[in-house]
N, C-alpha and C positions, 0 to 999 in steps of 0.2 A: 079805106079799111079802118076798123074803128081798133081802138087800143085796148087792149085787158090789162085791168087795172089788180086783176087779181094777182098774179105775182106782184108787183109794188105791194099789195097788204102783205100780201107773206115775207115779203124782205123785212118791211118795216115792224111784221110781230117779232121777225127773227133777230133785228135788230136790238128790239127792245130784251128779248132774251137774252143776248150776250150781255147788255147793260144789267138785268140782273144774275148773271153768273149762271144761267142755267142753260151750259155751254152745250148740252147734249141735245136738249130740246133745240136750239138754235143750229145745231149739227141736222137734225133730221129732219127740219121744216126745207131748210137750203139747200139740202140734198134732193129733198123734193121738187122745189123749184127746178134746179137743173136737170131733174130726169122728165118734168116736162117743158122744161125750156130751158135746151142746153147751151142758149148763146145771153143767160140774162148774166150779164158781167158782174153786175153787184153782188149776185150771191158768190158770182166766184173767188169776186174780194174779200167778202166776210170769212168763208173758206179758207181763204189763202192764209191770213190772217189768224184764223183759229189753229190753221194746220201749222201754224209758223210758234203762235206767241203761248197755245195749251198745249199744243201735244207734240213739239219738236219734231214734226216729221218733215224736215225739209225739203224734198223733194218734192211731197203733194203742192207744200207751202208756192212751190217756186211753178210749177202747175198752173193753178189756181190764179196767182196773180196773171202769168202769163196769158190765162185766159181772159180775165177782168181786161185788160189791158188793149185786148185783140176784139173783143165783143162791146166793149164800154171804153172807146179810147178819148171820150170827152167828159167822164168822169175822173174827177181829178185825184177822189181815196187812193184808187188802185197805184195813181203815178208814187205816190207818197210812199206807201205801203210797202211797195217795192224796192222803191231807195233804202227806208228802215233797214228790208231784208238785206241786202244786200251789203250792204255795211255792218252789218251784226257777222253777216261770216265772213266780211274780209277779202269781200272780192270788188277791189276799186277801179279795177280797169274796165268791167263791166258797169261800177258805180257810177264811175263818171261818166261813158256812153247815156246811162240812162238819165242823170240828172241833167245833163243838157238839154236830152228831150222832153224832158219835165217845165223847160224854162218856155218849150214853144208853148206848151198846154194851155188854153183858155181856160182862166178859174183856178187856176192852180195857185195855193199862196207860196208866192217867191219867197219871201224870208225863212221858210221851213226849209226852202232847196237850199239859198245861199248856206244857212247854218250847215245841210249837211255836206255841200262842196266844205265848209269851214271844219267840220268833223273828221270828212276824210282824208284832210289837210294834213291835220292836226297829229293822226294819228300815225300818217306815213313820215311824221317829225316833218313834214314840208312847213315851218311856223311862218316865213312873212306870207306864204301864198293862203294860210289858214287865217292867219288876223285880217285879210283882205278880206278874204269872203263873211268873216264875222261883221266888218265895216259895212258891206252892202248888205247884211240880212238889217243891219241898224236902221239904214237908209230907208230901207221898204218898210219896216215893222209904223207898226202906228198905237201897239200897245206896249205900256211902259212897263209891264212887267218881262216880255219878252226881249225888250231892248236893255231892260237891265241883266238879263241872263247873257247877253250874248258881251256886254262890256263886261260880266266877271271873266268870259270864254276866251279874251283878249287878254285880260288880266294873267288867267290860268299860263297861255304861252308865251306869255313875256318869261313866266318864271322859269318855263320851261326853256327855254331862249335863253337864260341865264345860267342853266346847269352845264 
């Protein structure tokens, strides 16, 4: 069976639309894709995504990735993407469920998981189990800018440790 490369060009103009903020045209290229291919998970990550971080409709948002997730489960945006969400509304017992799964994913970058195990640490006041997981996002990171964020994120709940 040979591949149609044409949905990848329409992901990748739609991609490139969101990169220039022209969130509408990247809405109805990707809605296109998925009304004739309703299992291309990328667009339903960009979706997810859009529906999550332009136009707060959470629900679709949470949709969306769902679908990404379930159609493209060895693309690694969608495992990300989802963590983000999910921590933005505070829902960490489902967070943690999914960042686990995140840690099986091939390709996936560990130090974005550690940090957000370290975030959703941080935020439930859990502080030595949050500066743990900031140690292992250190561990894995291999660029210095990101390993110096994650030694201020240490920094941050020591002070916090302190009040």
């Amino acid at each position: 069976m040979e591949y149609n490369y044409k949905y990848d060009e329409m992901f990748l103009e739609a991609d490139h639309l969101i990169s220039d903020q022209q969130i509408k045209e990247a809405m109805s290229l990707l809605h296109q894709i998925i009304d004739e291919q309703p299992d291309y998970g990328r667009a339903h990550n960009h979706l997810g995504w859009i529906y999550e971080n332009k136009l707060k409709r959470f629900d679709k948002a949470a949709d969306h990735y769902q679908a990404a997730l379930h159609f493209s489960p060895g693309y690694p945006a969608p495992w990300l993407n989802y963590a983000y969400f999910l921590s933005n509304l505070q829902r960490y017992k489902e967070l943690k469920e999914h960042l686990e799964k995140c840690l099986t994913i091939p390709g996936i970058f560990t130090p974005y998981i550690y940090n957000e195990f370290a975030i959703m640490n941080e935020l439930q006041e859990n502080y030595p189990e949050a500066t743990e997981y900031y140690v292992k996002a250190i561990k894995k990171s291999l660029n210095a800018k990101d390993i110096e964020g994650y030694e201020e994120s240490i920094e941050r709940v020591k002070k916090k440790m302190n009040l």
